[in-house]
C-alpha positions in Angstrom: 11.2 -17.0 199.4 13.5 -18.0 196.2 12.1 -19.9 193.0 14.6 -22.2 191.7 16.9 -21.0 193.9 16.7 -17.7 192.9 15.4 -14.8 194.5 15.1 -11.1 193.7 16.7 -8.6 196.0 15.1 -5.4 194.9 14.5 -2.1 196.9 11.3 -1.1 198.2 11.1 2.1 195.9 11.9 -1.0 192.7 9.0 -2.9 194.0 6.4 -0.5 194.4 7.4 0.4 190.0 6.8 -3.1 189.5 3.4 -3.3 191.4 2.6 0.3 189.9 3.4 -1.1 186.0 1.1 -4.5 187.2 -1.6 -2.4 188.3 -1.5 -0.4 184.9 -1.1 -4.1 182.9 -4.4 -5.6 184.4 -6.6 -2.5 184.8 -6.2 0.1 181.6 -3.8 -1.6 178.9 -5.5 -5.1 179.4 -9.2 -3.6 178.3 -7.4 -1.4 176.2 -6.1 -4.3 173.8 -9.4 -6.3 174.3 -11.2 -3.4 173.1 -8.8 -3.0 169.9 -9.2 -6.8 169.7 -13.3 -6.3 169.4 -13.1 -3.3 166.8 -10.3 -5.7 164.8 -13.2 -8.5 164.7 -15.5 -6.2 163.5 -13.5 -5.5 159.8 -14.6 -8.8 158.9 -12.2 -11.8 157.8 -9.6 -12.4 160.5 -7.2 -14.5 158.2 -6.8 -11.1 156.6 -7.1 -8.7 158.9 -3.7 -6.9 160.2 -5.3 -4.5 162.8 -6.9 -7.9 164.0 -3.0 -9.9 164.3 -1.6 -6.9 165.8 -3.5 -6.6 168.7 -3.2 -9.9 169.0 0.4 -9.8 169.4 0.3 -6.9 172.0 -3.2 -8.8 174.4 0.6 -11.5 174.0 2.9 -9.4 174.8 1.0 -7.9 177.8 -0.3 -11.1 179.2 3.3 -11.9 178.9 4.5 -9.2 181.3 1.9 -9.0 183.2 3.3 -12.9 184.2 6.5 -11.9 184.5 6.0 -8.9 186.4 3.9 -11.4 188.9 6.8 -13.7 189.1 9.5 -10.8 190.3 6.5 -10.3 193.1 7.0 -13.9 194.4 10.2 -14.4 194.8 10.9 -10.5 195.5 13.4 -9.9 198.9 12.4 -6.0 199.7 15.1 -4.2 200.7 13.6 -1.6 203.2 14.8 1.7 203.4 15.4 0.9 207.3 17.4 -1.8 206.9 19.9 0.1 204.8 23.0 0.8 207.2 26.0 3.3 206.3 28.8 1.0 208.0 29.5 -1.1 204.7 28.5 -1.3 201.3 25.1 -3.1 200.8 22.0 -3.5 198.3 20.4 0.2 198.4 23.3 2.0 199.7 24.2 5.2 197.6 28.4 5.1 197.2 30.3 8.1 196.4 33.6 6.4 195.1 37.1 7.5 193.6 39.3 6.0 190.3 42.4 7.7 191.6 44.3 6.1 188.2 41.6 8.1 186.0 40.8 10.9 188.4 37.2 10.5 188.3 34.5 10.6 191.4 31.1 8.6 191.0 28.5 8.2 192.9 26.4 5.0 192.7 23.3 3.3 194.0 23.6 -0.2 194.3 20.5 -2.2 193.3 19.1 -5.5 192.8 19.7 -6.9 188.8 15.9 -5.8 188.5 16.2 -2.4 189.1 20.2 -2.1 187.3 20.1 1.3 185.0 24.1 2.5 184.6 22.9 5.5 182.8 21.1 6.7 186.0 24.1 5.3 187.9 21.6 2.6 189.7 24.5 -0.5 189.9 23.4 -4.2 190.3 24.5 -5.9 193.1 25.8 -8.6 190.9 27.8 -6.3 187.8 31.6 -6.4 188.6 31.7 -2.9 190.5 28.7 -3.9 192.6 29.7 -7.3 193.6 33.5 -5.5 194.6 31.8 -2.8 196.3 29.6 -5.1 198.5 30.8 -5.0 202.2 33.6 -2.4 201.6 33.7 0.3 204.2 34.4 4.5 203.9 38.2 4.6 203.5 38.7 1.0 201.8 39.5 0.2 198.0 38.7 -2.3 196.2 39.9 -4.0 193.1 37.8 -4.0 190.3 38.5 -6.7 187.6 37.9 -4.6 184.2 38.9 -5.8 180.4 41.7 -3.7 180.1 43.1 -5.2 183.8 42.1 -4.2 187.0 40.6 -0.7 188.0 40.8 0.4 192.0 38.2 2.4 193.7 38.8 3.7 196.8 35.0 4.5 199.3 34.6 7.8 200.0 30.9 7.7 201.1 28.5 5.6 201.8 25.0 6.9 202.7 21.3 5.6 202.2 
């Protein structure tokens, strides 16, 4: 299931935005630029017509997505809820963690690279916390390499 060797581990919840954002793509924005396209051709000469290159460049960047987001659906690996255990640290487990050194608590869903968003603590599997974090268990720290060093987390909880 991996293009070019490379697949996309992403959660179910991830997959059904990306098949939600396609289904938006091909069904209301798609007609919505070749509409704008139409009334652009209508204003007469296109060598001189901005409305006309602008929607142009959207039906692009659309089309564009609308490819790429059909690409992450190949070589997409769902992560089911189901198969999301508590015993380690794993793609779609939610980690409750401790910087003893800093005396800060986080809590942290770890994701596929796809579905990363830091500022809504969603974690890729493959950023430096994630990757450390991957098979740890409740009780375990782990070593975290950071610019200023190393930062240690200890698990506190893991949960789905």
């Amino acid at each position: 299931m991996s293009v070019n060797g490379k697949e996309l581990i992403i959660t179910a919840d991830g997959f059904d935005k990306i098949k939600k954002e396609l289904e938006y793509l091909k069904t209301v924005k798609r007609h919505e630029v070749a509409d704008r396209i139409k009334t652009a051709r209508e204003f007469g000469d296109l060598s001189e017509n901005a409305e006309y290159d602008e929607a142009k460049n959207e039906q692009g960047f659309v089309e564009g997505r609308i490819s790429e987001l059909e690409h992450k659906m190949k070589i997409a690996v769902v992560i089911d809820d189901a198969d999301i255990h508590t015993e380690d640290v794993g793609v779609g487990s939610v980690v409750k963690i401790r910087n003893s050194a800093m005396d800060l608590i986080a809590e942290y869903k770890i994701v596929g690279s796809a579905e990363s968003d830091p500022k809504n603590n969603r974690i890729s599997n493959e950023s430096p916390i994630g990757s450390a974090l991957l098979g740890a268990k409740v009780g375990e720290s782990v070593k975290v390499q950071i610019p200023d060093g190393e930062a240690i987390y200890q698990i506190l909880e893991i949960r789905r």
